[in-house]
C-alpha positions in Angstrom: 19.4 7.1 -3.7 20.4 4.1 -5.2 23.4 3.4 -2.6 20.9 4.5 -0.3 19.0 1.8 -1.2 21.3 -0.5 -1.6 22.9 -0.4 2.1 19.1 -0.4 3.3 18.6 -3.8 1.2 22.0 -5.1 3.1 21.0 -5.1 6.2 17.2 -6.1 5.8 18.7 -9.5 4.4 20.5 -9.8 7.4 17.8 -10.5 9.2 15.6 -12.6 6.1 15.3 -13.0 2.5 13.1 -10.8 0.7 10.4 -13.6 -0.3 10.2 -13.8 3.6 9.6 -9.8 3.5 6.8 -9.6 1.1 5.1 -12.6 2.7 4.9 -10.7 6.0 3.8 -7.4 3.4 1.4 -9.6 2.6 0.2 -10.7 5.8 0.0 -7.0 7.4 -1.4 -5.8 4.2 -4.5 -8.4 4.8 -4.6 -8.4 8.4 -5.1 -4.1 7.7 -8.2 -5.3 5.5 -6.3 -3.6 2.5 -5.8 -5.2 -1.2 -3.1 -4.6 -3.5 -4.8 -1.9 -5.3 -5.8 -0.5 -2.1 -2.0 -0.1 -0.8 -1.1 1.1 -4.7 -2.9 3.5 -4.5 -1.9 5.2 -0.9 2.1 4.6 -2.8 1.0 5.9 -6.0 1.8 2.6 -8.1 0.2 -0.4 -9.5 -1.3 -3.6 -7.9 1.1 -5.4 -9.7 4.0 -3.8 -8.6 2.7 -4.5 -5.0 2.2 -8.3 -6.1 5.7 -8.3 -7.2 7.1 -7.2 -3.9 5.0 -9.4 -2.1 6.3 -12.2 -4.0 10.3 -11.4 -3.2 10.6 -10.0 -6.6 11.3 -6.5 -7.6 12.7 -5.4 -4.2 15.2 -3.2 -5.7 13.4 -0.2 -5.9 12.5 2.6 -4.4 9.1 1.1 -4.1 10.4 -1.1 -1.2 11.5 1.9 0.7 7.9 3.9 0.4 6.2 0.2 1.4 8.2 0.6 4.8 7.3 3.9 5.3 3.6 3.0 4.8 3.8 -0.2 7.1 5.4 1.7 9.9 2.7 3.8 10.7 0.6 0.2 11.6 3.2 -2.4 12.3 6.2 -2.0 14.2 9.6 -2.5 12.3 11.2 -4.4 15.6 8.6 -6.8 14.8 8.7 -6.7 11.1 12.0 -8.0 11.3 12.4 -10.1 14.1 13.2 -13.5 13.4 10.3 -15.0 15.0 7.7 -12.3 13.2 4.0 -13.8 14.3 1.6 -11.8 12.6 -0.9 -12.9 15.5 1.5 -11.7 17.8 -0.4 -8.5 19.5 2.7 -6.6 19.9 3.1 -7.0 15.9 0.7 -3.6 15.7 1.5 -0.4 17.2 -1.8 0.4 18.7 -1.2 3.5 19.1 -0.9 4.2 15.1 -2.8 1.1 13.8 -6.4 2.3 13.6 -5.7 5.9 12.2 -3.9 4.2 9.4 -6.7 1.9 8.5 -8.9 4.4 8.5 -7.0 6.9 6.8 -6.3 4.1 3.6 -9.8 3.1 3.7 -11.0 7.2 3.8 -8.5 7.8 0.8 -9.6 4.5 -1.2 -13.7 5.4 -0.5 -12.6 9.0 -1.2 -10.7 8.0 -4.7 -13.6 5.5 -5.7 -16.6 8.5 -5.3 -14.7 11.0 -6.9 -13.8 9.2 -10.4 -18.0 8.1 -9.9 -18.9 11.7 -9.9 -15.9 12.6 -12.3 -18.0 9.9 -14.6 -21.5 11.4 -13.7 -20.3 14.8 -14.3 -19.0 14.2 -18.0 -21.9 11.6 -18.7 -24.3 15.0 -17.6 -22.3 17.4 -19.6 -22.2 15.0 -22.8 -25.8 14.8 -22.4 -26.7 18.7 -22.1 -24.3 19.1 -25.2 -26.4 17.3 -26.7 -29.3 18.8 -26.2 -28.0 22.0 -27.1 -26.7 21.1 -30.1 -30.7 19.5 -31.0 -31.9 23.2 -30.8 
């Protein structure tokens, strides 16, 4: 994996540095209406890790990898790495992909946000009714 990796990160910086990457990350990731947490969560790891990326940093990881895989299905990757990448430029979005993903990270995020309310509201319920029982 890690060679893997390696020959990916090789020919990605043939093309621009990796602060340049995670600024356009960043970029996409805002012009999708997504925050860090947001994007985190669809990859299964933190905000900060995210942050890092978008800041150049931590690039070496398998994270990197998973944050391509997630842009693809909005952006397309001729465009992510073209020299002269315009994030107002309306080819920079694969229309045809763009608006299920949005909706689809938005969905999951809503979706993750009501369940741990009602996970919450269903222990607060049960603590109380314990209660109650144990009174009698």
């Amino acid at each position: 994996m890690q060679r893997q990796l390696n020959i990916v990160m090789e020919e990605i910086q043939k093309v621009i540095d990796m602060k340049e990457l995670g600024r356009r990350f960043k970029l996409i990731r805002q012009r999708l209406g997504m925050t860090q947490t947001e994007v985190g969560k669809q990859l299964n790891t933190t905000q900060l890790m995210i942050c890092r990326v978008e800041k150049g940093e931590n690039v070496l990881s398998p994270l990197l990898l998973s944050l391509l895989a997630f842009y693809s299905q909005s952006v397309s990757m001729d465009y992510l790495f073209s020299r002269n990448f315009d994030i107002d430029d309306e080819n920079v979005f694969n229309k045809d992909f763009a608006l299920n993903s949005i909706v689809k990270a938005k969905l999951n995020s809503l979706r993750d946000d009501v369940l741990g309310k009602l996970g919450k509201t269903e222990e607060e319920i049960r603590s109380q009714l314990d209660a109650a029982v144990e009174l009698l």
